[in-house]
C-alpha positions as CSV (number, residue, x, y, z in Angstrom):
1,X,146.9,136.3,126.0
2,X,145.1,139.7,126.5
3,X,147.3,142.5,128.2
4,X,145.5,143.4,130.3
5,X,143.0,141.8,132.6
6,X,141.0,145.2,133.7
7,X,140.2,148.5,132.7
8,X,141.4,151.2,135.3
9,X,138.1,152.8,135.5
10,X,136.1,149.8,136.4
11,X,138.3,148.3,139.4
12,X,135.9,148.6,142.2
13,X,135.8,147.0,145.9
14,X,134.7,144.1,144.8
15,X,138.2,143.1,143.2
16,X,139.8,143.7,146.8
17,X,142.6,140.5,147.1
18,X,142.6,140.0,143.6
19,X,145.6,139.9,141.2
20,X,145.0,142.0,138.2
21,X,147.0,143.6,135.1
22,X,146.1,147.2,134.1
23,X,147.6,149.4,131.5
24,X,147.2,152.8,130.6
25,X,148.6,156.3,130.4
26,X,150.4,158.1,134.0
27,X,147.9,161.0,134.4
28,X,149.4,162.4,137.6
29,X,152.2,161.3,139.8
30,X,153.7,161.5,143.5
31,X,156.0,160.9,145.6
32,X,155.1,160.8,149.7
33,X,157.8,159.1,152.5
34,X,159.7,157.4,150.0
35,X,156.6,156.0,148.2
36,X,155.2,156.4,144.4
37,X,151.8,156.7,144.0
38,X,150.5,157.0,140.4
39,X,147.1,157.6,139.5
40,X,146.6,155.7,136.0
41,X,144.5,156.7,133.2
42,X,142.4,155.1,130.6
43,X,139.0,154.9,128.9
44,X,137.4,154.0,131.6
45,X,138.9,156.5,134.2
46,X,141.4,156.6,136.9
47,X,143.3,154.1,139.5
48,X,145.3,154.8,142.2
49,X,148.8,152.7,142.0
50,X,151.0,152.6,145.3
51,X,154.7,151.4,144.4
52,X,157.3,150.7,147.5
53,X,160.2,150.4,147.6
54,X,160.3,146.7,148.5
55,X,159.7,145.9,145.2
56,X,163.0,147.2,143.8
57,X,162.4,146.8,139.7
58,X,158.7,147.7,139.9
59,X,159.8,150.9,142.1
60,X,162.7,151.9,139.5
61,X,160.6,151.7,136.4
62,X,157.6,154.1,138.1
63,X,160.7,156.6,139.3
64,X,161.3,156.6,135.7
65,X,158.0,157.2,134.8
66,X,156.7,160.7,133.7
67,X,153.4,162.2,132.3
68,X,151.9,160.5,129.5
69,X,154.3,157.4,130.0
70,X,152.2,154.5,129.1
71,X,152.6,151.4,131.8
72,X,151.2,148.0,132.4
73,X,151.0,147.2,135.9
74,X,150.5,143.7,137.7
75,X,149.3,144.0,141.3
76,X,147.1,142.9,144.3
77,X,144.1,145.5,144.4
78,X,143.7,146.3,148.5
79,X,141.1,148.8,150.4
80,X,142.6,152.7,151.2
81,X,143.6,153.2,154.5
82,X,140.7,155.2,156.4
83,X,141.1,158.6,155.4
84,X,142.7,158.7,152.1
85,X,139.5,157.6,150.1
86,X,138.3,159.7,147.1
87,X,134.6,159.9,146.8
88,X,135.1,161.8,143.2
89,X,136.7,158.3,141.8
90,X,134.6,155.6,140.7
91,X,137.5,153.4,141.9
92,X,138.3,156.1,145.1
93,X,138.0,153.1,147.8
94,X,140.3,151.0,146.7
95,X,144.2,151.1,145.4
96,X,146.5,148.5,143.2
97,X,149.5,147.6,145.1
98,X,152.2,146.9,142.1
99,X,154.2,143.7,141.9
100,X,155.6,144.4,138.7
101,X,155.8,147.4,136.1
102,X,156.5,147.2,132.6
103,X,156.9,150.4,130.5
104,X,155.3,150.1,127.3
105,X,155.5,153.6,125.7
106,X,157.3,156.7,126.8
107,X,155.9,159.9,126.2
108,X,157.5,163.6,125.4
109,X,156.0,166.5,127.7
110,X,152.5,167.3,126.3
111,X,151.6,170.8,125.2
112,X,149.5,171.4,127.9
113,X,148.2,169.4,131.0
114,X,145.6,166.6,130.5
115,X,145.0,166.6,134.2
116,X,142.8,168.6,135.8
117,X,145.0,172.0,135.5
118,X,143.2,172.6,132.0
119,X,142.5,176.2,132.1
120,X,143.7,178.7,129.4
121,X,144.9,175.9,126.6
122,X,143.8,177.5,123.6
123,X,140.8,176.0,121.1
124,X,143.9,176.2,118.7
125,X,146.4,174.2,120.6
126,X,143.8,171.5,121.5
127,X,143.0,170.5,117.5
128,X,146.6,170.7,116.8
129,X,147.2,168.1,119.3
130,X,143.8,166.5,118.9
131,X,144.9,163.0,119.8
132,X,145.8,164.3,122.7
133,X,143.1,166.3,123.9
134,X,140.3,163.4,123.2
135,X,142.6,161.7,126.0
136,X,140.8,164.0,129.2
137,X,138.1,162.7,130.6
138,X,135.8,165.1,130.1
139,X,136.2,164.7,125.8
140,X,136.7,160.9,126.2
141,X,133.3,161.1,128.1
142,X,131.6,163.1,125.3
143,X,132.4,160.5,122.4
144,X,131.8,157.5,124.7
145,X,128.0,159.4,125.2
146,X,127.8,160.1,121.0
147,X,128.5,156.6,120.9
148,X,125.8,155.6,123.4
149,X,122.9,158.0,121.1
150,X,123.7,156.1,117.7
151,X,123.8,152.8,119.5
152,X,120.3,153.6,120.7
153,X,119.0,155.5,117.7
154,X,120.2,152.3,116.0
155,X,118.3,149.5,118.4
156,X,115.3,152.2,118.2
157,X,114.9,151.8,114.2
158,X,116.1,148.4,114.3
159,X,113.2,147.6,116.2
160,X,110.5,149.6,114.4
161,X,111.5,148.5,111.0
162,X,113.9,150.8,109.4
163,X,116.7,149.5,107.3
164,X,120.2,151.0,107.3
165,X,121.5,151.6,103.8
166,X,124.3,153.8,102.8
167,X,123.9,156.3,100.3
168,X,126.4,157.8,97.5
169,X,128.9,160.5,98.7
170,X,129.8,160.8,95.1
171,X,126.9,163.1,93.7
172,X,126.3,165.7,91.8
173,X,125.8,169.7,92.7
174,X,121.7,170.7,93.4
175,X,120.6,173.8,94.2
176,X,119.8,173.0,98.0
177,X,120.7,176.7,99.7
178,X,124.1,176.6,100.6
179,X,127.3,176.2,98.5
180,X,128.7,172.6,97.0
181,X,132.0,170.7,98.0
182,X,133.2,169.8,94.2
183,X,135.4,167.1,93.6
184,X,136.8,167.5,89.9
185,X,136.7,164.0,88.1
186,X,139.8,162.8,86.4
187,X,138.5,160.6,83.8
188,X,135.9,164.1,82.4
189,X,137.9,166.0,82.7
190,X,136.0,169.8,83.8
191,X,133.3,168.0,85.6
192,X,132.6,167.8,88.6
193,X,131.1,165.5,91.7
194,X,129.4,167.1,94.5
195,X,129.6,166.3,97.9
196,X,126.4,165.8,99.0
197,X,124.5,168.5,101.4
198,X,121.9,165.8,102.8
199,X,121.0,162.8,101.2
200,X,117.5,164.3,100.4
201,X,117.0,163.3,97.1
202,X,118.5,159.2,97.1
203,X,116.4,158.6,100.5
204,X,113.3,159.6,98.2
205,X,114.4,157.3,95.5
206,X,114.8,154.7,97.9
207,X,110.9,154.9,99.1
208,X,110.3,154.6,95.1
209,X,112.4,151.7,95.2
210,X,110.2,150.2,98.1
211,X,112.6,149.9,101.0
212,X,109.5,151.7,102.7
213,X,111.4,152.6,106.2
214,X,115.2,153.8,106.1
215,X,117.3,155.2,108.3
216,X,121.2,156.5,108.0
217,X,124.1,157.9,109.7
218,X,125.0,160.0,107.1
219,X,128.2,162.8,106.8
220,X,127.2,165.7,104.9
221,X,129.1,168.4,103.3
222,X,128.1,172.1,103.2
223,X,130.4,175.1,102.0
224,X,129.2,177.8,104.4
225,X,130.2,180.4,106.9
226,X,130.6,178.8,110.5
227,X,129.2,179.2,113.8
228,X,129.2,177.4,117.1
229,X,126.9,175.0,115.8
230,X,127.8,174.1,112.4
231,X,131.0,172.9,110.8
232,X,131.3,172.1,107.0
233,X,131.3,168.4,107.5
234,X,128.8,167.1,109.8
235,X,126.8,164.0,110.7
236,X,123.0,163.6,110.3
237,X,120.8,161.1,111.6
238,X,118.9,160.4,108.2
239,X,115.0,159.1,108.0
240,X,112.2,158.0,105.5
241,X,109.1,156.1,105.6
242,X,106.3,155.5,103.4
243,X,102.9,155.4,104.0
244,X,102.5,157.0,107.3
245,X,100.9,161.1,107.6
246,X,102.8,164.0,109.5
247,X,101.2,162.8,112.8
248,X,102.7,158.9,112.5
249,X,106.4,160.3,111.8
250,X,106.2,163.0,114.5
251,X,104.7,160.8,116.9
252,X,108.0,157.9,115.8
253,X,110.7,160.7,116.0
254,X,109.0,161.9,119.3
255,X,109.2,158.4,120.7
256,X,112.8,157.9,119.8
257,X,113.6,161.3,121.7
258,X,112.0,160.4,124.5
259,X,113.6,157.1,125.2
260,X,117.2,158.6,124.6
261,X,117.0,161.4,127.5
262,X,115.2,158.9,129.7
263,X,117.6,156.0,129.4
264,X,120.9,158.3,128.9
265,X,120.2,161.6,131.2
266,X,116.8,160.1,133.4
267,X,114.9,163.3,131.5
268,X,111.6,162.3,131.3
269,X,109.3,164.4,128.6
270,X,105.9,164.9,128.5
271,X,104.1,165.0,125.4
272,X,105.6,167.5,122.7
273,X,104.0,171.1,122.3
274,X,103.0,171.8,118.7
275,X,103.4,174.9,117.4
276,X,102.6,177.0,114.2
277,X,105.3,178.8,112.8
278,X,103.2,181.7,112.3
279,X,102.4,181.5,116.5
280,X,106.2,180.9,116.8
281,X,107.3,184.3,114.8
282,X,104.1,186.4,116.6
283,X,105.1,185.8,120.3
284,X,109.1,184.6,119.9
285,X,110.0,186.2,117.1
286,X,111.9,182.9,116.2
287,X,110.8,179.6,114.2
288,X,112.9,177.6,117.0
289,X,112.0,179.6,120.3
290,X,113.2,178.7,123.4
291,X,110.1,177.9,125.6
292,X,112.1,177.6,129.0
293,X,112.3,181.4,129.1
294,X,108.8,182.4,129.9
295,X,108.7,186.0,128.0
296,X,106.9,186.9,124.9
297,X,106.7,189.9,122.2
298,X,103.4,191.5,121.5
299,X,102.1,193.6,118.1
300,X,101.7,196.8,118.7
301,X,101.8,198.0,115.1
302,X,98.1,199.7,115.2
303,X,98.8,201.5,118.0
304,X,102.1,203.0,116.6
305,X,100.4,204.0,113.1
306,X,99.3,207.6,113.9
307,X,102.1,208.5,116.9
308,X,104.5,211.5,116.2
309,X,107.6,209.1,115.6
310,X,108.7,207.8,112.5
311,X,111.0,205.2,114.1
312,X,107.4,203.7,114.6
313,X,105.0,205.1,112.1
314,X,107.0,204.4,108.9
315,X,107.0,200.4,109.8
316,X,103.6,200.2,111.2
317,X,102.0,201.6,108.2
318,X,104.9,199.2,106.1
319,X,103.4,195.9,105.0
320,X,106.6,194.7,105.1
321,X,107.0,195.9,108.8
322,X,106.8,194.8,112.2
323,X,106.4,197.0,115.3
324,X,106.6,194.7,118.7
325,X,107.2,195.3,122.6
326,X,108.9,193.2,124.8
327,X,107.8,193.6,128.0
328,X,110.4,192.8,131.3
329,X,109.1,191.7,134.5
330,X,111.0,193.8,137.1
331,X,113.2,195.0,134.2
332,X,113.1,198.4,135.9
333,X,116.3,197.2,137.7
334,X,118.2,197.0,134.6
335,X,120.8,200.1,134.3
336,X,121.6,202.4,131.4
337,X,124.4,200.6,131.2
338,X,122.6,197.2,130.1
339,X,120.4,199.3,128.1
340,X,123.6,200.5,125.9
341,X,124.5,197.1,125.9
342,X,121.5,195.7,124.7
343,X,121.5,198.6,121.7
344,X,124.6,197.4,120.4
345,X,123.9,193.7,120.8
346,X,120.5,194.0,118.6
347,X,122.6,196.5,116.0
348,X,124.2,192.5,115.3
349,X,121.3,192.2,113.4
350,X,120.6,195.3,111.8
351,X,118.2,197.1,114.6
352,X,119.3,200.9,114.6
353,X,118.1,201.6,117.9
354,X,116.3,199.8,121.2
355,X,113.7,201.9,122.4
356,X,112.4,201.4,125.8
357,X,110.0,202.8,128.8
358,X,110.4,201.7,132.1
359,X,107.3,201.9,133.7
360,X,107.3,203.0,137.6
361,X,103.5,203.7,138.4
362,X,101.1,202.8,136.5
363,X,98.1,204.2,138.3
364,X,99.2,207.4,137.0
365,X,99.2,206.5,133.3
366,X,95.8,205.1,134.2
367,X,94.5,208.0,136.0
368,X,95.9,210.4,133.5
369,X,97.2,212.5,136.2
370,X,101.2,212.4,134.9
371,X,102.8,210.0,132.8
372,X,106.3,211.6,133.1
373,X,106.0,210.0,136.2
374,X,104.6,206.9,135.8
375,X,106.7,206.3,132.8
376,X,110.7,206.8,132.1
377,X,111.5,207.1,128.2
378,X,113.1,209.9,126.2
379,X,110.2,208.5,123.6
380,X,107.0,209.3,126.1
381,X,106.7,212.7,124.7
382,X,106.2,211.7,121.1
383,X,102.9,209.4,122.4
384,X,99.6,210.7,123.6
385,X,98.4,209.3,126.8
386,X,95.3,207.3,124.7
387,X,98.5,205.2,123.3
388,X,100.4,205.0,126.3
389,X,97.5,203.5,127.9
390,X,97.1,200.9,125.6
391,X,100.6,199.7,125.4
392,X,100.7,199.3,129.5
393,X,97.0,197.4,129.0
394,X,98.3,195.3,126.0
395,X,101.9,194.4,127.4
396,X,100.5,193.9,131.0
397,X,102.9,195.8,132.1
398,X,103.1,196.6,136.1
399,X,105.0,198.9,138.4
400,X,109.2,197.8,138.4
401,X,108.6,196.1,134.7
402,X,110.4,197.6,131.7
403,X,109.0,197.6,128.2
404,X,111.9,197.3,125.1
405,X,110.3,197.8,121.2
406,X,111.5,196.8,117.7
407,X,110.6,198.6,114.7
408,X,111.6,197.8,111.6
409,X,111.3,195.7,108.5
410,X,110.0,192.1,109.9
411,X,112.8,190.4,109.3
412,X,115.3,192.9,111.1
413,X,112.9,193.3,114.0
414,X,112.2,189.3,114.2
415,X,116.2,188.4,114.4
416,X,117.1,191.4,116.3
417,X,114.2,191.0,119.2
418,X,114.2,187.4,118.8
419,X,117.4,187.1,120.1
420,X,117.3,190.1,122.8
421,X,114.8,187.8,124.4
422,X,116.9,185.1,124.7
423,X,119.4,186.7,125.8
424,X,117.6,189.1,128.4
425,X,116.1,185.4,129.8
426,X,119.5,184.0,130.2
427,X,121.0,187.2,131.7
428,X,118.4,187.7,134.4
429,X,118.4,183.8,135.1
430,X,114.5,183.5,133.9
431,X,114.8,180.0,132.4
432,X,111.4,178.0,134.1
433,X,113.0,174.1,133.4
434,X,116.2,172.5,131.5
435,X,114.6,171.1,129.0
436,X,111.9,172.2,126.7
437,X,111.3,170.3,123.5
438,X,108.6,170.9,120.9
439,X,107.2,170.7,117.3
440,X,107.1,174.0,115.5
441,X,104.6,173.0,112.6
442,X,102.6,174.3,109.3
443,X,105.6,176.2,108.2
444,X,105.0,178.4,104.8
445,X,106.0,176.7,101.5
446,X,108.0,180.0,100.2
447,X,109.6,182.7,101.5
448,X,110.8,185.8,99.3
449,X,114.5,186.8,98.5
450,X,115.7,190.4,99.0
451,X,115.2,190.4,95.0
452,X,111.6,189.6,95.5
453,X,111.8,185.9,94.2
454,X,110.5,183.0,96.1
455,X,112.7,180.2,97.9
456,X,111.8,177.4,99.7
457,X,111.7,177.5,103.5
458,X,112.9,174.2,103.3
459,X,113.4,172.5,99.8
460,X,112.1,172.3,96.6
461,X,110.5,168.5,97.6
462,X,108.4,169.7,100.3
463,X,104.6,168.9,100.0
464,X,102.5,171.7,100.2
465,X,99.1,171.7,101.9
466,X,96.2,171.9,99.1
467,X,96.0,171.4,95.3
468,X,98.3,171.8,92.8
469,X,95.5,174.4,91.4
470,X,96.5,176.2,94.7
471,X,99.9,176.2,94.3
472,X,99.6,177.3,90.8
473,X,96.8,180.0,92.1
474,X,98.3,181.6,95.2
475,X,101.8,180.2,96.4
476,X,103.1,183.2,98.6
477,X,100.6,181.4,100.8
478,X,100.8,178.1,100.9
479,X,101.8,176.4,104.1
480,X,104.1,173.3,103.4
481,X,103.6,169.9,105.6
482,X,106.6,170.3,107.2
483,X,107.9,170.0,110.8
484,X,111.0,171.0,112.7
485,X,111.7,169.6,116.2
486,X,112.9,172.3,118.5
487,X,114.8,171.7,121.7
488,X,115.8,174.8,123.9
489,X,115.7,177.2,121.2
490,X,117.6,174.8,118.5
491,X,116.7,173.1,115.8
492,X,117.5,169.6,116.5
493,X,115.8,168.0,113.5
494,X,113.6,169.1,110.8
495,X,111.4,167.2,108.1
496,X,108.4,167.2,106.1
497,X,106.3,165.0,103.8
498,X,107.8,164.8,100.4
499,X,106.1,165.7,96.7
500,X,105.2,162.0,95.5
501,X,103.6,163.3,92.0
502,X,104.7,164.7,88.9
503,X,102.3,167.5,88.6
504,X,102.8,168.9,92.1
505,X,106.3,168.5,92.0
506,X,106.4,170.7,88.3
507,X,103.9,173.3,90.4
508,X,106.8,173.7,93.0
509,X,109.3,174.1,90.7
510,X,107.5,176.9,89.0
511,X,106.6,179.0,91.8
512,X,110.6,179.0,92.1
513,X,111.1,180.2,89.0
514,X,112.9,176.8,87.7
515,X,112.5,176.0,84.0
516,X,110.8,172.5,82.9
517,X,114.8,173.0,81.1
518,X,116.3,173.3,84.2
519,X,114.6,170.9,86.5
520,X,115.1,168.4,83.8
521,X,118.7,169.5,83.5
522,X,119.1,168.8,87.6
523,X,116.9,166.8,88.3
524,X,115.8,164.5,85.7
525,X,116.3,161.6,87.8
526,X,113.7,162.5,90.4
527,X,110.9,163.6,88.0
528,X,112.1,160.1,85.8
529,X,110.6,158.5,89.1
530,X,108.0,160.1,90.3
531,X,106.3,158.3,87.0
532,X,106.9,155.0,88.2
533,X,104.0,154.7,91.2
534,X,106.3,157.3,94.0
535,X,104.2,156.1,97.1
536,X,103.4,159.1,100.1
537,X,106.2,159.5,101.8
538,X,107.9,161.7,104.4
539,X,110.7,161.7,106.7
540,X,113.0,163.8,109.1
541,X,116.7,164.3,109.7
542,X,118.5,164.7,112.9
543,X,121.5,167.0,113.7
544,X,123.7,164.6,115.6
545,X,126.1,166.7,116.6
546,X,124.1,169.7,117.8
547,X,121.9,166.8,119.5
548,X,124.9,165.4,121.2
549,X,126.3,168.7,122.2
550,X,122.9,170.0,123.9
551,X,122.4,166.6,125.6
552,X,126.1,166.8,127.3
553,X,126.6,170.9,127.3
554,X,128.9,171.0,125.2
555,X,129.9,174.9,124.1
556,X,130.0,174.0,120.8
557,X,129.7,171.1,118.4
558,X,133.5,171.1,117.9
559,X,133.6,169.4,121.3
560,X,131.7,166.5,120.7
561,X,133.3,165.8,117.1
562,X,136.9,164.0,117.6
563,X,138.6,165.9,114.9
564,X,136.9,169.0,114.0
565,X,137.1,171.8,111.8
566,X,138.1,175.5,112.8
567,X,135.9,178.3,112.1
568,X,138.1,179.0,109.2
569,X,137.0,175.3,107.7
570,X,140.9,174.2,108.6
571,X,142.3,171.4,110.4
572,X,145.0,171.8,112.5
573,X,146.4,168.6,112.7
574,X,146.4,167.6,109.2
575,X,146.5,171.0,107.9
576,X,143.7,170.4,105.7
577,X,143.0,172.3,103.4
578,X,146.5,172.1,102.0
579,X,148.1,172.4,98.2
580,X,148.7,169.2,95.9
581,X,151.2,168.7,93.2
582,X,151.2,169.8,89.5
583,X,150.8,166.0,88.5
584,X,147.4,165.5,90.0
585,X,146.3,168.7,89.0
586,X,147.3,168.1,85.2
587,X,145.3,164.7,85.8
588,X,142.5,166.7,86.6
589,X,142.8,169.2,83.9
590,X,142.9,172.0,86.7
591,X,144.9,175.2,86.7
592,X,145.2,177.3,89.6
593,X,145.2,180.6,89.8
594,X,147.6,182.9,91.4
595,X,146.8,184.7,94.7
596,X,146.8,188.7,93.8
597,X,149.0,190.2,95.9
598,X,147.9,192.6,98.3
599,X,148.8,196.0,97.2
């Protein structure tokens, strides 16, 4: 016989009279005129429980009861007396009147409150106790909505043909960008498995095997520094399909979006935007902009070539260089203050300066009469008024607006204004809508290192627009068939169509300076295939955790994972990473090496 009859959350008016059993945890309790009430807490939510004392044993086990205590508790569920009704509980109109109590598990005093007094508990605290912090509502609520998205990612692929199959964990290292988990193999001995970063390369095989549509929820390990949105074991929504173009899988992916913020947040989406990356990087400065905030950077490189300032001569005249303005609709406001602010926030990413002119009549400039007093810039006086003119005409700019500029190399100036535009639209409330989703499209094949070698934007398997001729012929150029969906200025998900040939794939791998030794070293198993009839195929891969974390607002993924990593790649309830004993490293044939002390 179950223990319960009813879930605490889910008692509603229409159980009024009934008899029920309830169980769960004593989230807050009180005593009024000689009465207990407790409000009970499970999955499901909150019940108020009234206890009197003419029921004498129920009544002595809730004065025992403290925070935490777990209880089951048979009652009659009645209406609240006018008055005492909480419209902020699903069950706020009712109350269970207890018969009988049973205590089922005590509890010690928790670390911090799991009521609604949850302010300044430490991220820390919370992973260290991390079975006790997915108890609040508000984390219990996030994984009961991450288990909602797979449920309907599932039905969604079910439905349209996709097959679930699992993939190997147990791989070996590939040069895929960031750095490998190893896992040293006791049986040969100083070799090494590789948790895998993605499971790029078996989702292809699988097409050459002719499962034609699969689909996984797939853990992937990556070795790397950590930010909000990334932790070093993460979950991916995996995809591949043969036989369909660019178009079909964007057009699928789309589809599957669409139906999970209408049915799970009532966000209904018009069709997707597509964008070029090279549009993306000219007005956003970013391959994943942020369309809600309705401000864009401009080139101004040829009007800077031949001013008296080498902050924006030397990189206008650089081919590696980028001069842009970023003009501010009634930016004027913003104080010198902000300005210093916004200096240091863009030195982040390597900017040595943020220029700026704040432009307060511009029928002055126009007229030529005086620009010292049409515009406000300690860099005015190094620009003639020809120039002047043309950055108000090209910017647009109007009286009350301020203009900011980023010179530099392209990269510095694309990361640096990139993400003063961001965060000037979130800091002067700017945003247009909540939600702005897109396709950023036709990304390059190749991008070059700081040593002047080429890497792929994405990976080695990408196909490439063209010939294999052209790729041989001219690969700084190519553009790859690749597509990254963009959501609010993240990348929730990002694919491409895949190499299917031999020759094309050998092309790729020379215009990355790979070896026909090495490619065969690392990936024999791929080119062994792609000789066997590879059909076209493509596919995509969702983030599910930043997905899950935009969809509920989540700060950071680490809120809608149950037992996350620190920044530091460490687990504070387990205390992961953590030493093991001579014997199993002896099995392995590992020696560890002392820390050096620090002098």
């Amino acid at each position: 016989m179950a223990i319960r009859t009813e879930y605490c959350g889910s008692v509603t008016e229409s159980y009024i009279d009934q008899t029920i059993t309830v169980v769960g945890w004593v989230h807050r309790r009180r005593d009024h005129g000689g009465v207990i009430f407790l409000d009970m807490r499970d999955r499901d939510g909150l019940l108020q429980v009234v206890i009197d004392p003419d029921t004498p044993e129920a009544f002595a086990t809730a004065d025992n009861a403290r925070s935490e205590f777990i209880l089951k508790i048979t009652g009659r569920v009645r209406k609240r007396y006018e008055g005492t009704q909480n419209p902020n509980m699903k069950s706020g109109q009712i109350e269970l009147l207890a018969k009988e109590i049973e205590t089922l598990a005590t509890s010690e005093t928790p670390p911090f409150p799991l009521n609604d007094d949850f302010s300044n508990v430490s991220e820390e605290l919370r992973l260290k106790y991390r079975f006790l912090d997915i108890r609040r509502p508000e984390m219990l609520d996030r994984l009961r909505f991450r288990s909602k998205v797979t449920s309907l990612i599932r039905n969604y692929l079910d439905k349209h043909g996709f097959l679930d199959v699992e993939t190997p964990i147990l791989t070996r290292a590939t040069p895929e960008g960031a750095r490998d988990y190893l896992v040293p193999s006791r049986v040969s001995n100083g070799e090494f498995y590789a948790l895998p970063q993605s499971p790029q390369l078996f989702k292809q095989l699988l097409m050459v095997g002719g499962i034609d549509r699969y689909y996984q929820i797939a853990k992937c390990f990556r070795d790397e520094d950590l930010r909000a949105d990334r932790q070093p074991e993460f979950t991916q929504i995996d995809i591949e399909t043969s036989f369909l173009d660019d178009n079909d899988i964007m057009d699928l992916m789309e589809g599957m979006t669409v139906k999970l913020f209408d049915e799970l947040l009532g966000v209904k989406f018009d069709k997707f935007q597509r964008m070029p990356y090279s549009e993306a990087i000219r007005d956003y400065a970013s391959d994943k902009p942020d369309l809600r905030i309705p401000l864009k950077l401009v080139d101004v490189a040829d009007i800077m070539q031949n001013v008296e300032f080498k902050v924006f001569s030397a990189p206008a005249t650089d081919p590696k260089g980028r001069v842009v303005a970023l003009r501010i609709p009634k930016g004027g406001e913003i104080t010198r203050r902000q300005i210093d602010d916004y200096t240091k926030f863009v030195g982040i990413y390597g900017a040595k300066g943020l220029a700026y002119i704040k432009v307060n009549d511009v029928s002055n400039i126009n007229n030529g009469v005086d620009k010292e007093s049409g515009l406000q810039s300690p860099i005015i006086k190094n620009m003639t008024d020809d120039v002047l003119v043309e950055l108000i005409r090209r910017t647009g700019a109007e009286n009350g607006d301020i203009i900011f500029f980023g010179a530099d190399k392209a990269k510095i100036v694309n990361d640096a204004m990139g993400a003063l535009r961001v965060k000037i639209g979130h800091d002067l409330n700017l945003l247009t809508s909540e939600w702005a989703p897109l396709w950023v499209v036709d990304f390059p094949m190749f991008e070059e290192t700081d040593d002047g070698k080429w890497t792929s934007v994405h990976h080695p398997f990408t196909r490439p627009k063209g010939t294999v001729e052209e790729m041989k012929n001219s690969p700084e150029t190519a553009l790859s068939i690749a597509y990254d969906m963009v959501l609010n200025g993240t990348e929730i998900g990002g694919g491409s169509l895949r190499i299917n040939t031999l020759d094309m794939q050998k092309a790729v791998f020379e215009a990355l300076g790979i070896s026909e030794a090495e490619a065969e070293e690392k990936f024999s198993f791929l080119l062994n295939a792609l000789k066997y009839g590879a059909p076209p195929h493509g596919g995509l891969a969702f983030g599910l955790d930043r997905l899950v974390m935009l969809m509920t607002g989540a700060s950071s993924i680490r809120d809608v994972i149950a037992f996350p990593k620190t920044k530091t790649a460490e687990c504070p309830l387990t205390e992961a990473p953590a030493g093991v004993d001579n014997k199993q490293l002896r099995e392995l044939g590992i020696r560890v090496r002392e820390k050096e002390k620090a002098e």
